[in-house]
N, C-alpha and C positions, 0 to 999 in steps of 0.2 A: 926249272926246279921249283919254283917260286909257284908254278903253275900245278905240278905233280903232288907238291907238301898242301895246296889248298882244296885239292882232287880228293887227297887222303883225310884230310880232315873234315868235309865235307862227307865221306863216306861213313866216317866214325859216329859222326852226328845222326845221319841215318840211320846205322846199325844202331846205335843207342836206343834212338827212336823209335825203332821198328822193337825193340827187346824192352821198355820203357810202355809200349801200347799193350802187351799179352798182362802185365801186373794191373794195368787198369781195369782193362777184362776182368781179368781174375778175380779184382777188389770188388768191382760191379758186381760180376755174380753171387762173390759171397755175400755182398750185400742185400743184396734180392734174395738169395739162402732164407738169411737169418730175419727178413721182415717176411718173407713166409711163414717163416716156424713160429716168428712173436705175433702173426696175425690171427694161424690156427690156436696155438695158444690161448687169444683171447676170447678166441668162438666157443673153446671149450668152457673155459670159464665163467662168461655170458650164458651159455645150457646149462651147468652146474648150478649158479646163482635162482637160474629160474627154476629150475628141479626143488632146490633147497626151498623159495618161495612158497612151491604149489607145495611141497609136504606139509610146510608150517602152519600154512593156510588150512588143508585138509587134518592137521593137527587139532588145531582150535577150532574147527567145526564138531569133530568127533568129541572135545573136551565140554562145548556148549551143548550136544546132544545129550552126554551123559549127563550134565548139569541138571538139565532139563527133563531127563527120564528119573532121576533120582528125587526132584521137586514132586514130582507127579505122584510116586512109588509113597513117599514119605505122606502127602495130602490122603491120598489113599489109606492109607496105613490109618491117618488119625480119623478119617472117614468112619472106617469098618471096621476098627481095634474092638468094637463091644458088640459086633454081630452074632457071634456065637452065645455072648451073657443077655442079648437080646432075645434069639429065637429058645433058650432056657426061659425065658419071662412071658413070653405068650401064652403058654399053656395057666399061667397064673391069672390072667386078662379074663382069657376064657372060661377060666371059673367063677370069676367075679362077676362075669356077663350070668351066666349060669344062674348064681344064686338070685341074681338080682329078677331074671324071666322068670323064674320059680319060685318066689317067697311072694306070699299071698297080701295081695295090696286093699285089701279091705280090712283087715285085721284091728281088732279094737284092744289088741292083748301092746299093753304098754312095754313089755320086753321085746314083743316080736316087733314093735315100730322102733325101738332103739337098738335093734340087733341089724334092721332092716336098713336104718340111715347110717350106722357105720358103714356097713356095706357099699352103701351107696356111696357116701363121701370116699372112703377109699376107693373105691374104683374109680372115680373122678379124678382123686390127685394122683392116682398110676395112670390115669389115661394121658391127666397133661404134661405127669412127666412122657413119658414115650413123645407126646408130640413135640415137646422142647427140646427133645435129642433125634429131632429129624423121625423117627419112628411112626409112620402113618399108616394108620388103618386102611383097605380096601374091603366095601361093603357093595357091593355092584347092583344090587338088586334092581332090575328093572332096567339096566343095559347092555347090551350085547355083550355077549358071551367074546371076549379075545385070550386064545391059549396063552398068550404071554404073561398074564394076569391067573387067571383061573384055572381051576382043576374042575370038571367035570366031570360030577359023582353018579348021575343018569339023568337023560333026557324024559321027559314026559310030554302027553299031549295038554296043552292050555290054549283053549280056544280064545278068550281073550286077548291072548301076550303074544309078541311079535315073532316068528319061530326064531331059533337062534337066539333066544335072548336070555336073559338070566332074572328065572321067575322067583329062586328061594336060595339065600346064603345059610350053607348048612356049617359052615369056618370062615370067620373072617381074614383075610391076605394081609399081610402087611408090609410094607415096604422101607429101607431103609436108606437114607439120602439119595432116594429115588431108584435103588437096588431092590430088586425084588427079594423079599427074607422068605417069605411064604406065601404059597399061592391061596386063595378063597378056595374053597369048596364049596360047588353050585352044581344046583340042580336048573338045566336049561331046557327051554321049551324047544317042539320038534318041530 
């Protein structure tokens, strides 16, 4: 008996055993479950982070771009704000030029020499204002003709002058912080 109660309890231990090994299973697997889900979890997270990185990145690129285009716009702005009260001012140059080829430089008449050196002196200090606000003449004569520059009012034959080149400025160009305001008008050789 002694032999049958140790049979028995020996077999209990087994059953135990054997019912005791499927919960460890079971524990194991949930465990590998749950470090799978908190693994893909952190892969998600990890993409998300880097996602969030690259927009912030391309954020503050597009924010220094507009910075930058807005710098540009404004320098512009103060550049060419008096272009239009400029190219209204030329035609006033141009008279000035005008009277000045035209009023007779041998004159012994005391009014016409003090009518003549205002003349002159104003057009002098309009010329240097214009050049102290960037406003610069173009007078070509005697260099090739480039359309960028110049307006070409007609070709003629100059057997002297190199063809293509610009024998007679019939309007002076002018330019303004290196922007063309107005082109010359030239007559070029053929």
């Amino acid at each position: 008996m002694a032999e049958e109660k140790q049979n028995d309890q020996q077999e209990a231990a087994e059953a135990a055993q054997a019912e005791s090994q499927p919960e460890a299973v079971e524990t194991q697997s949930a465990e590998a479950g749950a470090s799978d889900a908190l693994q893909a979890e952190i892969e998600a997270l990890k993409q998300e982070l880097a996602d969030t990185k690259d927009q912030a990145l391309r954020t503050a690129a597009e924010a220094q771009n507009i910075r930058r285009r807005a710098e540009i716009d404004a320098d512009n702005a103060r550049k060419f704000a008096v272009e239009r009260f400029a190219k209204d001012l030329l035609p006033v140059v141009d008279n000035l030029e005008r009277a000045l080829e035209s009023a007779p430089k041998d004159s012994t008449d005391d009014a016409v020499k003090a009518v003549l050196e205002g003349v002159e002196l104003t057009y002098r200090s309009f010329a240097d204002m214009l050049e102290k606000h960037n406003l610069k003449a173009i007078n070509p004569e005697g260099e090739p003709f480039d359309p960028q520059l110049h307006e070409a009012m007609s070709m003629v034959e100059a057997p002297g002058a190199e063809p293509n080149s610009v024998i007679q400025v019939v309007q002076k160009g002018y330019t303004l912080n290196e922007r063309l305001l107005r082109a010359a008008m030239v007559v070029v050789s053929k």
